[in-house]
TORMAR-864170 format. One record per residue (C-alpha): residue in three letters; x, y, z. Coordinates in nm, 2 decimals, always signed. Each point is the difference from the previous one (the first is absolute). Layout:
{aa:ALA&u:X&v:Y&w:Z}
...
END
This chain:
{aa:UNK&u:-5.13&v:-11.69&w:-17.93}
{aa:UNK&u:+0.23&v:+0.21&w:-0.21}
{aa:UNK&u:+0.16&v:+0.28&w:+0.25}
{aa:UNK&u:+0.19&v:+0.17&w:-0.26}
{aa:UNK&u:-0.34&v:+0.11&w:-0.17}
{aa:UNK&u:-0.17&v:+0.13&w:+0.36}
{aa:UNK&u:+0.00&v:+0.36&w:+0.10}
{aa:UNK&u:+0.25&v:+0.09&w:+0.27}
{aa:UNK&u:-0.31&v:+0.04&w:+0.26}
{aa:UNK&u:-0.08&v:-0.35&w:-0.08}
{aa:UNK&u:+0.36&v:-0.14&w:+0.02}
{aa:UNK&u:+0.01&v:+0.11&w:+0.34}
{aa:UNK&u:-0.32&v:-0.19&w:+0.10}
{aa:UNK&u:+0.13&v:-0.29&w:-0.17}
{aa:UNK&u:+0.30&v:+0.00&w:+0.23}
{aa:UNK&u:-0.20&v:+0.09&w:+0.27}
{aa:UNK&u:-0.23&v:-0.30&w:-0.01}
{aa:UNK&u:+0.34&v:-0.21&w:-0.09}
{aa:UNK&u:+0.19&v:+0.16&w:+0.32}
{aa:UNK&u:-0.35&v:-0.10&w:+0.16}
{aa:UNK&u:+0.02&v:-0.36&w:-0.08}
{aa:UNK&u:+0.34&v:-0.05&w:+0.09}
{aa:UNK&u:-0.07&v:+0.15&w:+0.36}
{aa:UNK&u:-0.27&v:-0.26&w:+0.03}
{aa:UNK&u:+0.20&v:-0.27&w:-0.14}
{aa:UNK&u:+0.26&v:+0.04&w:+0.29}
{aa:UNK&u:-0.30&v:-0.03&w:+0.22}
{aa:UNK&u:+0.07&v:+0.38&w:+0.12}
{aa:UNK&u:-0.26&v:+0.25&w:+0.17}
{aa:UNK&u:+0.03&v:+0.34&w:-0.17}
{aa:UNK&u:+0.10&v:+0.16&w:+0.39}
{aa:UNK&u:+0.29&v:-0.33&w:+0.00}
{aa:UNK&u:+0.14&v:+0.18&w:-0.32}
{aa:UNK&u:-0.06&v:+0.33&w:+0.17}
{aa:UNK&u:+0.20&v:-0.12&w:+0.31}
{aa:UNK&u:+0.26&v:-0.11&w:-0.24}
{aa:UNK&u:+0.05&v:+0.26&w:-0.19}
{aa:UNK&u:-0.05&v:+0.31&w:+0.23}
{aa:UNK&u:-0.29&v:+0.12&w:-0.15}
{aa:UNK&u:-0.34&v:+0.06&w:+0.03}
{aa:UNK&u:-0.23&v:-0.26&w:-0.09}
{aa:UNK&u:-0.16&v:+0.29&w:-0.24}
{aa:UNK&u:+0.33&v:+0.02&w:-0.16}
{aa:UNK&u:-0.10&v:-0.40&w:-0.07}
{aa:UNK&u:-0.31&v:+0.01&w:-0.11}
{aa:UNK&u:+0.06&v:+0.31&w:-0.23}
{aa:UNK&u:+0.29&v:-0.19&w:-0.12}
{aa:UNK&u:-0.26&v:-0.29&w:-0.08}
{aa:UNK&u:-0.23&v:+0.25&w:-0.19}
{aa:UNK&u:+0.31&v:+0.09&w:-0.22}
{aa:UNK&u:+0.12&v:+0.30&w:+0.20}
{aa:UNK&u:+0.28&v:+0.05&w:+0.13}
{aa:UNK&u:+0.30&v:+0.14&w:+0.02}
{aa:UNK&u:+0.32&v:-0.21&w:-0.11}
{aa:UNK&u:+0.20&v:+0.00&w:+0.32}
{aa:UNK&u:-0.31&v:-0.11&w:+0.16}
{aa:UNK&u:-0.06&v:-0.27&w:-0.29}
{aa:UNK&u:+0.39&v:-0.11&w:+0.06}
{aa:UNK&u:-0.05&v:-0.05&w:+0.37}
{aa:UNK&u:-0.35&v:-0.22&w:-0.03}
{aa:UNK&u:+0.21&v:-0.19&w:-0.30}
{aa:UNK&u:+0.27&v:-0.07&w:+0.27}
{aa:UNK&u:-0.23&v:-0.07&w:+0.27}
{aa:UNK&u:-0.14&v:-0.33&w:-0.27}
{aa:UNK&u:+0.26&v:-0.06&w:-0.10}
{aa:UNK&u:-0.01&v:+0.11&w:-0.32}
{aa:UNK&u:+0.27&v:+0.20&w:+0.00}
{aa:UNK&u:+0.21&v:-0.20&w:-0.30}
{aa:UNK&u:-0.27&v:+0.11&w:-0.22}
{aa:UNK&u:+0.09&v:+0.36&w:-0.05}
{aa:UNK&u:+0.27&v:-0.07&w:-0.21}
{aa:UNK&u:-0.29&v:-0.19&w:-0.20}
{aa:UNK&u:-0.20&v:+0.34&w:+0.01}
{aa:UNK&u:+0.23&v:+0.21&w:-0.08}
{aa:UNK&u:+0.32&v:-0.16&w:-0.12}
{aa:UNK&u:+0.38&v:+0.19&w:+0.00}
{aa:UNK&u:+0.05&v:+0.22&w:-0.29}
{aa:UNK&u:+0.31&v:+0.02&w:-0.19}
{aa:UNK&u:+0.12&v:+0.34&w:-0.18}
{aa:UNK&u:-0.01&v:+0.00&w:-0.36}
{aa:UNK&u:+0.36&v:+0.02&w:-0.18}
{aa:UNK&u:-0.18&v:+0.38&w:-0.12}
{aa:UNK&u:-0.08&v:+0.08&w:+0.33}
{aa:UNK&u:+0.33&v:-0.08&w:+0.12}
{aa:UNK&u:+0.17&v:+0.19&w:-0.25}
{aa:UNK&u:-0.18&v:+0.31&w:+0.07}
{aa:UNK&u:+0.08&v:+0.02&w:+0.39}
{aa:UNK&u:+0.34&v:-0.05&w:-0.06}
{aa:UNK&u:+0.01&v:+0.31&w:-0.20}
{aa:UNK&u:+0.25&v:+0.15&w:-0.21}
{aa:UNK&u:+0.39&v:-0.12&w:+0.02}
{aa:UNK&u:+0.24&v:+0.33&w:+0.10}
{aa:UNK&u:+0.14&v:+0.11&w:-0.33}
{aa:UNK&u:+0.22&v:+0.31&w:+0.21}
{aa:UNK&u:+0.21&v:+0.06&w:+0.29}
{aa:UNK&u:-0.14&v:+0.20&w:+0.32}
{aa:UNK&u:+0.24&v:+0.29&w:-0.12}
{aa:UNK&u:+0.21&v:-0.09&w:+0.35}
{aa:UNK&u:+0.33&v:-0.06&w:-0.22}
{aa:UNK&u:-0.09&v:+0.37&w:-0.17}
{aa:UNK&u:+0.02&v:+0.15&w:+0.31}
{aa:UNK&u:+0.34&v:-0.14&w:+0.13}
{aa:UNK&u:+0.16&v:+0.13&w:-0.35}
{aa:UNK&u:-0.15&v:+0.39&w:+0.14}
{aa:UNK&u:+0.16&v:-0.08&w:+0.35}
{aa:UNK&u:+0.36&v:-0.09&w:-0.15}
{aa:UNK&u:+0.01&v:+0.32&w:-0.26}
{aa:UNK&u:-0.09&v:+0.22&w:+0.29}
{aa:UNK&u:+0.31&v:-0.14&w:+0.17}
{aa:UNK&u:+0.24&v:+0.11&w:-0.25}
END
């Protein structure tokens, strides 16, 4: 099955049923996971229907020890050389005008 062509509803149920089979493969009750994690057993059995909420989806991925996978999921992303450039932003070209000042304060002296 091709995920990259499913809808995003359907994505979701797809790692549902996938979070789902890796409960039961550790031989896991959903109120173990519950216990585990510190939520509700709702909280696991929504997560097993695809909904959930991604702190919740982090702890049960913890809790089966699954957690090496989120870099799978969603791996780091580097900044582009473009992006980089732009929040560097612009190089100073001038002077903060302080050195214009002290020139004032000496005239006034003499």
């Amino acid at each position: 099955m091709n995920i990259n062509q499913q809808s995003p509803a359907a994505v979701a149920q797809i790692l549902g049923d996938r979070l789902k089979q890796a409960r039961l493969n550790t031989n896991l009750t959903q109120v173990e996971v519950a216990e585990r994690t510190g939520l509700s057993r709702k909280t696991i059995m929504n997560a097993e229907k695809g909904h959930v909420q991604l702190e919740a989806l982090v702890a049960i991925m913890s809790a089966l020890e699954l957690s090496d996978n989120l870099n799978a999921l969603l791996p780091p992303q580097t900044i582009s050389p473009l992006q980089l450039a732009k929040l560097q932003g612009k190089k100073r070209q001038r002077a903060s005008g302080r050195h214009h000042d002290l020139k004032n304060e000496e005239t006034a002296e003499w």
